[in-house]
MARLO-981050 format. One record per residue (C-alpha): residue number from 0; residue in one letter; y, z, x. Coordinates in nm, 3 decimals. Layout:
! residues N
rec num: NUM | residuo: A | v: Y | w: Z | u: X .
...
! end
This chain:
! residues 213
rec num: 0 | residuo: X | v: 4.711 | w: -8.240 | u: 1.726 .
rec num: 1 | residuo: X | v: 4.850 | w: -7.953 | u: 1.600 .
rec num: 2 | residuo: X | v: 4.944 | w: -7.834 | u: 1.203 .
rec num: 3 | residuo: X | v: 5.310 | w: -7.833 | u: 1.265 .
rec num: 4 | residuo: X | v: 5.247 | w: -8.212 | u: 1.530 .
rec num: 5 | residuo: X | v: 5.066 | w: -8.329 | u: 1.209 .
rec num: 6 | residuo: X | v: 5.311 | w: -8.221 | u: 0.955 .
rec num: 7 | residuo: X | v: 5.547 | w: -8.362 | u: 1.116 .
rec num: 8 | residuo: X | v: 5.354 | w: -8.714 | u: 1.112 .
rec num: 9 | residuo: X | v: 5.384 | w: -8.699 | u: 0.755 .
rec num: 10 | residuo: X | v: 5.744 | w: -8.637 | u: 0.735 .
rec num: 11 | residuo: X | v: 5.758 | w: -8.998 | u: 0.954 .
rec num: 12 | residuo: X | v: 5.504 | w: -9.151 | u: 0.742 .
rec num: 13 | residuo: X | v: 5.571 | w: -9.407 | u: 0.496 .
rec num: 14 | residuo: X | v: 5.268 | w: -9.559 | u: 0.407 .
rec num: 15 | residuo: X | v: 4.975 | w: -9.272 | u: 0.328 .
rec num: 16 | residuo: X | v: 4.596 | w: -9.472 | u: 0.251 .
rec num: 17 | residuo: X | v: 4.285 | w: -9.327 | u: 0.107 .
rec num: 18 | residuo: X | v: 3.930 | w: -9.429 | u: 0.186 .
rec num: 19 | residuo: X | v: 3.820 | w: -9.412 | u: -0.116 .
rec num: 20 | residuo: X | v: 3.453 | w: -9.461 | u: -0.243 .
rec num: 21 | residuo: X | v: 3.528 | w: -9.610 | u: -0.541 .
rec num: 22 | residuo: X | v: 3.671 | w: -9.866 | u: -0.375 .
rec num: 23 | residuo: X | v: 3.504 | w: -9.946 | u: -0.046 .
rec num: 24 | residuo: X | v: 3.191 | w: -9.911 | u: 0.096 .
rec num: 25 | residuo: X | v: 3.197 | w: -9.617 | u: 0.353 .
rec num: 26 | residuo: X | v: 2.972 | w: -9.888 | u: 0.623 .
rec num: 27 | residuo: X | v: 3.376 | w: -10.060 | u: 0.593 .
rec num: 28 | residuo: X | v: 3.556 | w: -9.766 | u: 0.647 .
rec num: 29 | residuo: X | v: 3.562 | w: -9.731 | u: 1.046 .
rec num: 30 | residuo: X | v: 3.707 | w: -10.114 | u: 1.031 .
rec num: 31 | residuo: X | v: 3.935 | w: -10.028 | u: 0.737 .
rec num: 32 | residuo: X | v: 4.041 | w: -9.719 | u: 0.904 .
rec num: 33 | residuo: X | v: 4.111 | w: -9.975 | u: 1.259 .
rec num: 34 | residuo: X | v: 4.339 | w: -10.239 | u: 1.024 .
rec num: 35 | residuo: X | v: 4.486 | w: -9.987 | u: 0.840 .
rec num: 36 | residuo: X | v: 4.652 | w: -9.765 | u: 1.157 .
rec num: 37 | residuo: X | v: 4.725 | w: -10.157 | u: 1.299 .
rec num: 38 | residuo: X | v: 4.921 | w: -10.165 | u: 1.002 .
rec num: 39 | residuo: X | v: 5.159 | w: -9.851 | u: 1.071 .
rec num: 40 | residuo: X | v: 4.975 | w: -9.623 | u: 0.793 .
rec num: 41 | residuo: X | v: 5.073 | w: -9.261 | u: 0.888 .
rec num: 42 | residuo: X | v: 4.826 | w: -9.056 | u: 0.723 .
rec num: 43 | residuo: X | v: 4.475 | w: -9.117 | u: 0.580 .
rec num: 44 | residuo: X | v: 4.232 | w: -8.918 | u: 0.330 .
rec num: 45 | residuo: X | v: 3.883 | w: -8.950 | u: 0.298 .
rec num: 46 | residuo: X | v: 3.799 | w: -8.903 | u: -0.097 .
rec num: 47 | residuo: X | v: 3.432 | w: -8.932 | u: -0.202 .
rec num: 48 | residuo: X | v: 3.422 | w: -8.743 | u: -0.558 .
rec num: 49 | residuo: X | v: 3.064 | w: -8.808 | u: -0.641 .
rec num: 50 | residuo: X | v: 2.873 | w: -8.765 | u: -0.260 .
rec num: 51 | residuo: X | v: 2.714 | w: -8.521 | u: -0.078 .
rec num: 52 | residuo: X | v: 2.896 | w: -8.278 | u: 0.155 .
rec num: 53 | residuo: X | v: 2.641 | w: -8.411 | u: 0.451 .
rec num: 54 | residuo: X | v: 2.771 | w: -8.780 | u: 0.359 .
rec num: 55 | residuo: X | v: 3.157 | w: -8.686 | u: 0.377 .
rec num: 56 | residuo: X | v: 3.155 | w: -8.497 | u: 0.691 .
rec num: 57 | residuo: X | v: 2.967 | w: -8.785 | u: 0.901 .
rec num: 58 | residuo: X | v: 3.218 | w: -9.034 | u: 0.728 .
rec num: 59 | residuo: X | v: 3.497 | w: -8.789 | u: 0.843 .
rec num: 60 | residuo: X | v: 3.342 | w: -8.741 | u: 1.195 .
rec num: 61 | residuo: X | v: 3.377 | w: -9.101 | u: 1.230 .
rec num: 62 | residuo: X | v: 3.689 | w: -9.154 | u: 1.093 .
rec num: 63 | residuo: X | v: 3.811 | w: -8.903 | u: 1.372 .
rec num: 64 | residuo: X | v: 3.712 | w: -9.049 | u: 1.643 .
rec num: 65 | residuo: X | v: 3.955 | w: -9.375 | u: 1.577 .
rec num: 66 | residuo: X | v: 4.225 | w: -9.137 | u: 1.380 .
rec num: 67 | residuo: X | v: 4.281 | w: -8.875 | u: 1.607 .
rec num: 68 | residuo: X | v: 4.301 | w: -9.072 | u: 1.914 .
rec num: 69 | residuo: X | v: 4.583 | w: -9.294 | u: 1.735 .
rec num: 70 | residuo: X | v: 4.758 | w: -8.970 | u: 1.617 .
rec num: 71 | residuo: X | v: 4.719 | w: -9.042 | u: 1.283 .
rec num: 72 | residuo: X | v: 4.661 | w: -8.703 | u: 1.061 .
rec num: 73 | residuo: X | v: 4.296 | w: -8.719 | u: 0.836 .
rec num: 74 | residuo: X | v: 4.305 | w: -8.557 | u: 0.547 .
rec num: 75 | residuo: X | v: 3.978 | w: -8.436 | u: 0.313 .
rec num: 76 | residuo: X | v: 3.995 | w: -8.398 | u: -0.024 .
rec num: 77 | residuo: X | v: 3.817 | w: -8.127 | u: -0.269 .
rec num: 78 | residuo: X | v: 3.645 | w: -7.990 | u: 0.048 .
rec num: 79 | residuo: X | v: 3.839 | w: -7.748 | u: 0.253 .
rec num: 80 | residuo: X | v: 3.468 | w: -7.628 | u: 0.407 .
rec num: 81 | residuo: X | v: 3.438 | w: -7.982 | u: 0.505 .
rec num: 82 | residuo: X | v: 3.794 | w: -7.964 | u: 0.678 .
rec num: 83 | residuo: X | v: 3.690 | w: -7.705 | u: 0.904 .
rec num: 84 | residuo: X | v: 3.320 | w: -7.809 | u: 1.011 .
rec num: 85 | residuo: X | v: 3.480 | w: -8.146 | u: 1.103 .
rec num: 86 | residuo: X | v: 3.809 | w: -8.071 | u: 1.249 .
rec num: 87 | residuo: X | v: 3.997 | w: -8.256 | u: 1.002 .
rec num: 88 | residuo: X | v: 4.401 | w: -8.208 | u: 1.030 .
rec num: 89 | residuo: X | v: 4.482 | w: -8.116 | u: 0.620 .
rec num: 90 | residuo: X | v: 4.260 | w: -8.083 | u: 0.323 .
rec num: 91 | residuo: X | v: 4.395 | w: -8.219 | u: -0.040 .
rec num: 92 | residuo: X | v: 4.346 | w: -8.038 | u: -0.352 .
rec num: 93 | residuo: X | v: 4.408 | w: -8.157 | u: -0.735 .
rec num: 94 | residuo: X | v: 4.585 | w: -7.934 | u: -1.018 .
rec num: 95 | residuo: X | v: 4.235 | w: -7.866 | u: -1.078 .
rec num: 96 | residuo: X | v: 4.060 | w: -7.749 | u: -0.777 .
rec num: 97 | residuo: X | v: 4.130 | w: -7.465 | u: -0.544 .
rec num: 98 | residuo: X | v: 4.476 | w: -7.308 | u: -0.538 .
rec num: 99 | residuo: X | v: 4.693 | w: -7.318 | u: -0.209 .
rec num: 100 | residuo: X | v: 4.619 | w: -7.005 | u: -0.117 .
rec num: 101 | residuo: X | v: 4.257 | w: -6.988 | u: -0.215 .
rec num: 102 | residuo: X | v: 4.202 | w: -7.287 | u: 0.039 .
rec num: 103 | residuo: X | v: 4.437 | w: -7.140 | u: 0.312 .
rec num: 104 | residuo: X | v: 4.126 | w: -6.862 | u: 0.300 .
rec num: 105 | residuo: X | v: 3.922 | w: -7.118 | u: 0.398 .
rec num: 106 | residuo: X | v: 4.112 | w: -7.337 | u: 0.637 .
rec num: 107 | residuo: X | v: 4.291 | w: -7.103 | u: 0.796 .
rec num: 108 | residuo: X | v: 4.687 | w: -7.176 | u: 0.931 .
rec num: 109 | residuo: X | v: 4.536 | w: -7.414 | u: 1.186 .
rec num: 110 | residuo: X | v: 4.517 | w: -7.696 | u: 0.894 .
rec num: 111 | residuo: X | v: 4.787 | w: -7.826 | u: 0.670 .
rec num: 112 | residuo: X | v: 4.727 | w: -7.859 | u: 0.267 .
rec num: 113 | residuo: X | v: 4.836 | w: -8.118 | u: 0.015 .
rec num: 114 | residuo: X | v: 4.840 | w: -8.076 | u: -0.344 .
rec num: 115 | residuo: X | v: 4.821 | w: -8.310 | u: -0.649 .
rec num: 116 | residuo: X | v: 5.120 | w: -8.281 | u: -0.879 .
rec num: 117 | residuo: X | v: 5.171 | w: -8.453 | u: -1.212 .
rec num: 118 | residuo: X | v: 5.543 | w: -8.412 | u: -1.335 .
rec num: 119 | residuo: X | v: 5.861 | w: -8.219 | u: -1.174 .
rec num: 120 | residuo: X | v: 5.751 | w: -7.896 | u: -1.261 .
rec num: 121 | residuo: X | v: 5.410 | w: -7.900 | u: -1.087 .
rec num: 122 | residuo: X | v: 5.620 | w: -8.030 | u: -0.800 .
rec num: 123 | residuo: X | v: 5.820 | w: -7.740 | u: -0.755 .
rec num: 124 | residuo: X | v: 5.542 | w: -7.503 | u: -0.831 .
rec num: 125 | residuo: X | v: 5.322 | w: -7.660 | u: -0.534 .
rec num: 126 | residuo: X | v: 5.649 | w: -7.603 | u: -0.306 .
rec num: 127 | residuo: X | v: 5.698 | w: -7.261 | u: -0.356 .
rec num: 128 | residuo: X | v: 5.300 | w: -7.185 | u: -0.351 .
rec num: 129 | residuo: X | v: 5.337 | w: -7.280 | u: 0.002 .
rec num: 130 | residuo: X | v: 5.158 | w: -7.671 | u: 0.006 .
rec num: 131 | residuo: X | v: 5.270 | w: -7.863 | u: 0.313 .
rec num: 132 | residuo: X | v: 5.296 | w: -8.235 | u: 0.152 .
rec num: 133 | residuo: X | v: 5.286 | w: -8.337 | u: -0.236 .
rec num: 134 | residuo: X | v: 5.155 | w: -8.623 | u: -0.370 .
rec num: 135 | residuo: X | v: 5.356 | w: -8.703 | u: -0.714 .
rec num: 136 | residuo: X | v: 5.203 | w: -8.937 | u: -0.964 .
rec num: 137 | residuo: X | v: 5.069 | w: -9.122 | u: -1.145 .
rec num: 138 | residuo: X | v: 5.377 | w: -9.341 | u: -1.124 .
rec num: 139 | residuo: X | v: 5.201 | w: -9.575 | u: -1.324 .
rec num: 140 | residuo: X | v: 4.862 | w: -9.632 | u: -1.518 .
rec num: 141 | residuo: X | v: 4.586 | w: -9.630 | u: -1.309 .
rec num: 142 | residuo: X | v: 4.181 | w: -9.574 | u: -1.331 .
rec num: 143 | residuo: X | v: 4.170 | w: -9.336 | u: -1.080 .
rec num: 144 | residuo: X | v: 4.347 | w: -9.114 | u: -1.303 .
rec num: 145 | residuo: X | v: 4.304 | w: -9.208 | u: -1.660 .
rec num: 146 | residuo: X | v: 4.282 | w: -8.872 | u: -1.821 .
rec num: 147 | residuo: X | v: 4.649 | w: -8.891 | u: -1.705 .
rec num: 148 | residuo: X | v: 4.991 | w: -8.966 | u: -1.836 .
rec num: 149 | residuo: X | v: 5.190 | w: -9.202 | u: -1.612 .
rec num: 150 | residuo: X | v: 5.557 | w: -9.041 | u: -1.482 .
rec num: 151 | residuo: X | v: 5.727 | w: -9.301 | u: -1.472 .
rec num: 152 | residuo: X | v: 5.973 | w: -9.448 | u: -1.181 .
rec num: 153 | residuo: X | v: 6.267 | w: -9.216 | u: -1.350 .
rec num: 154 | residuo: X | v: 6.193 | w: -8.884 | u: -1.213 .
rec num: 155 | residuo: X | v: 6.125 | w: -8.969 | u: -0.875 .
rec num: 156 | residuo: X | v: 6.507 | w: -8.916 | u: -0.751 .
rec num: 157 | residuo: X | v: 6.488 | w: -8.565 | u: -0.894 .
rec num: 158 | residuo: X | v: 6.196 | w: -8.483 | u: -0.737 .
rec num: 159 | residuo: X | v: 6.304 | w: -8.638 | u: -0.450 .
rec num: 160 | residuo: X | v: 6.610 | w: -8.405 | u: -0.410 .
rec num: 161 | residuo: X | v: 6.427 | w: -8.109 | u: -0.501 .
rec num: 162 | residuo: X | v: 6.154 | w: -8.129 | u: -0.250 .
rec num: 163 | residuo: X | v: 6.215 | w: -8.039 | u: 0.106 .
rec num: 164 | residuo: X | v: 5.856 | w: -8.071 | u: 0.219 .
rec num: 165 | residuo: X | v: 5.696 | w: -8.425 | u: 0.246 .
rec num: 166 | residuo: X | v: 5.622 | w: -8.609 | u: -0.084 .
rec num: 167 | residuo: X | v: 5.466 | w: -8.919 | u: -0.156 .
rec num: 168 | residuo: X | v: 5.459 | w: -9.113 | u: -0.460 .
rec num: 169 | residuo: X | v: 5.128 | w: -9.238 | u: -0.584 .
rec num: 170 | residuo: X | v: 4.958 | w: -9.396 | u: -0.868 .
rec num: 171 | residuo: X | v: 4.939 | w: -9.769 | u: -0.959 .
rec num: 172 | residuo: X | v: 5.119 | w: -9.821 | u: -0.683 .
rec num: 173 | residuo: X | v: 5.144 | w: -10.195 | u: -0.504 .
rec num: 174 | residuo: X | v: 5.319 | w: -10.365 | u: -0.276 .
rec num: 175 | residuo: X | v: 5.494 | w: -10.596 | u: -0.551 .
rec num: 176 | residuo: X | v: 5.670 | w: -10.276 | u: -0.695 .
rec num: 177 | residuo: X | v: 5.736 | w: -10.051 | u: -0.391 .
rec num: 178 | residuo: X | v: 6.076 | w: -10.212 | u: -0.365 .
rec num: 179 | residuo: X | v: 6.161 | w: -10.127 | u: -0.740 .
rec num: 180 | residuo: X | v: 6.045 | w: -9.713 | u: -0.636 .
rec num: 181 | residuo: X | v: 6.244 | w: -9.739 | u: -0.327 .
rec num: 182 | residuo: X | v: 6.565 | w: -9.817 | u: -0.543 .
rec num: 183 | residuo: X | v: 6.482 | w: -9.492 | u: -0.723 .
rec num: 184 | residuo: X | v: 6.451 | w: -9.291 | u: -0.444 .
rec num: 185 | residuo: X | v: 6.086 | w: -9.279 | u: -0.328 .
rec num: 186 | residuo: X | v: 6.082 | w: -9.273 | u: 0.045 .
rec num: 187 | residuo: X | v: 5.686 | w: -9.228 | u: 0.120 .
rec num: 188 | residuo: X | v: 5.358 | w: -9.383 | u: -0.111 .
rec num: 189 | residuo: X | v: 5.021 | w: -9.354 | u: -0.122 .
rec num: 190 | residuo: X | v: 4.807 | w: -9.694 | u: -0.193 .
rec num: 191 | residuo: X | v: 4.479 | w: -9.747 | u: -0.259 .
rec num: 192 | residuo: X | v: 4.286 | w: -10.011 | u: -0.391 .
rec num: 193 | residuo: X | v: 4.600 | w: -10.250 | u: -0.288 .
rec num: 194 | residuo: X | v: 4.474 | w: -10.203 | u: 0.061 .
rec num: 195 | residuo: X | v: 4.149 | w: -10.129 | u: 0.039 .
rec num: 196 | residuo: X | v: 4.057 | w: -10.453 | u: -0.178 .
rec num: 197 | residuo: X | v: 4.269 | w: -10.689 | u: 0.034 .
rec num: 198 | residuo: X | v: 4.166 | w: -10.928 | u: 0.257 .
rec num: 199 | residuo: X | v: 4.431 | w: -10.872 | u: 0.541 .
rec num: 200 | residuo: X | v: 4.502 | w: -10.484 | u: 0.480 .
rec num: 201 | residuo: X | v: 4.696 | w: -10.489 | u: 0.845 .
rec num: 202 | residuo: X | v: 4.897 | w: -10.737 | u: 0.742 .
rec num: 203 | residuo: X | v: 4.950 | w: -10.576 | u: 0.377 .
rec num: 204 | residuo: X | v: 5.021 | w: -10.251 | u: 0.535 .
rec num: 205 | residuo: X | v: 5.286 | w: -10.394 | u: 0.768 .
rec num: 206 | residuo: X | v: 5.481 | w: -10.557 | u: 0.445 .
rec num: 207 | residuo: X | v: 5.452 | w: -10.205 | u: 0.246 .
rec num: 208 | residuo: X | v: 5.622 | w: -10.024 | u: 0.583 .
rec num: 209 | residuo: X | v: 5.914 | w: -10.257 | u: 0.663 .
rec num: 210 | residuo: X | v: 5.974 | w: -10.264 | u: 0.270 .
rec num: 211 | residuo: X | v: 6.017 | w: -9.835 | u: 0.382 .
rec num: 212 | residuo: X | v: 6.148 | w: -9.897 | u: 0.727 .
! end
C-alpha cells in the first residue's frame, strides 16, 4: 500500500481502533485485530507506552501480516524508528513527542503521520505543520488521558470545517454517544476500550460504522 493508497483509507474510514496495552493483552491482539477489520474498522494503531521497542515491533510484525493483506493502514505510536524497521503505513505522535517534521526525518515521505491535538488551535497548527490525519480529543473524560481537559462535543463542527485533512474524534468515546457527536458534526472516531473490552467487538464495530455510514 502506498502513503497516498493509505491516506486515502483514512479519509474512508469511520471507525479508527487502537490495540492498546492497557487494555488487552498483546497474546489477544492478532484475534482482536481479525474481529475488529470483520467489523469495517479502517485504520488501526498499535500503542504500548510502557514496553520495549523489541516487544512492539514483533506485535506490529504480526499485526501486518492480517492488516496489510485486508488493506487496512497500521499505525505506531511514539516510535517512528519502529515504523520503518517494520513497514508500518503511519506513525502517531502526541503534543508531546516528536514534531512533524522531526519524524518525517525519520520516516521518510514513504509513511504518513498523525498527530495528537487537544483544542482548535492545536488542530490547525498540526494542519499547517504538514500531519496527514488528526486525532482531536479528549471529547470527554477519560483515563487514558487524565492530565487532560475534556473538549467537549461543541467544537467539533468548527474543527470539522476547518480541517481538510482526515480527523477523528477521540476520547471517552462509545458507541452509546457516537450518535450525539455525529449530530455535531464528527464524521470519523477513534475507540478504545469500547472495543477492546467487549465481548463481540465485530459486532460492536459494525453498530459504531452504520451509526457513520
Amino acid at each position: 500500500m502506498t502513503k497516498d493508497q493509505a491516506i486515502q483509507k483514512l479519509h474512508d474510514a469511520r471507525l479508527y481502533a487502537i490495540l492498546d496495552t492497557g487494555y488487552s493483552n498483546p497474546a489477544d491482539w492478532p484475534r482482536l485485530t481479525r474481529e475488529l477489520i470483520s467489523g469495517g474498522v479502517g485504520a488501526l494503531q498499535i500503542r504500548a507506552k510502557h514496553s520495549a521497542n523489541d516487544e512492539i515491533a514483533a506485535w506490529a510484525r504480526e499485526i501486518l501480516a492480517i492488516s496489510a493483506p485486508a488493506g487496512v493502514p497500521l499505525i505506531i505510536n511514539d516510535h517512528p524508528e519502529i515504523t520503518v524497521s517494520v513497514g508500518a503505513n503511519g506513525c502517531h505522535v502526541g503534543q508531546d513527542d516528536f514534531s512533524v517534521a522531526e519524524t518525517r526525518k525519520t520516516v521518510g515521505d514513504g509513511i504518513f503521520i498523525g498527530k495528537s491535538t487537544h483544542s482548535l488551535e492545536q488542530a490547525i497548527a498540526a494542519q499547517q505543520e504538514g500531519a496527514d490525519y488528526i486525532g482531536f480529543g479528549p471529547i470527554f473524560s477519560t483515563p487514558t488521558k487524565p492530565d487532560y481537559r475534556p473538549i467537549g462535543a461543541q467544537d467539533i463542527r468548527e474543527m470539522a470545517e476547518k480541517i481538510q485533512i482526515p480527523h477523528f474524534c477521540i476520547g471517552g468515546i462509545k458507541k452509546e454517544n457516537v450518535p450525539a457527536l455525529k449530530s455535531q458534526g464528527a464524521r470519523r472516531v477513534v475507540i478504545v476500550s469500547g472495543l477492546l473490552q467487549n465481548d463481540n467487538p465485530c459486532a460492536y464495530a459494525q453498530k459504531v460504522c452504520r451509526i457513520l455510514a
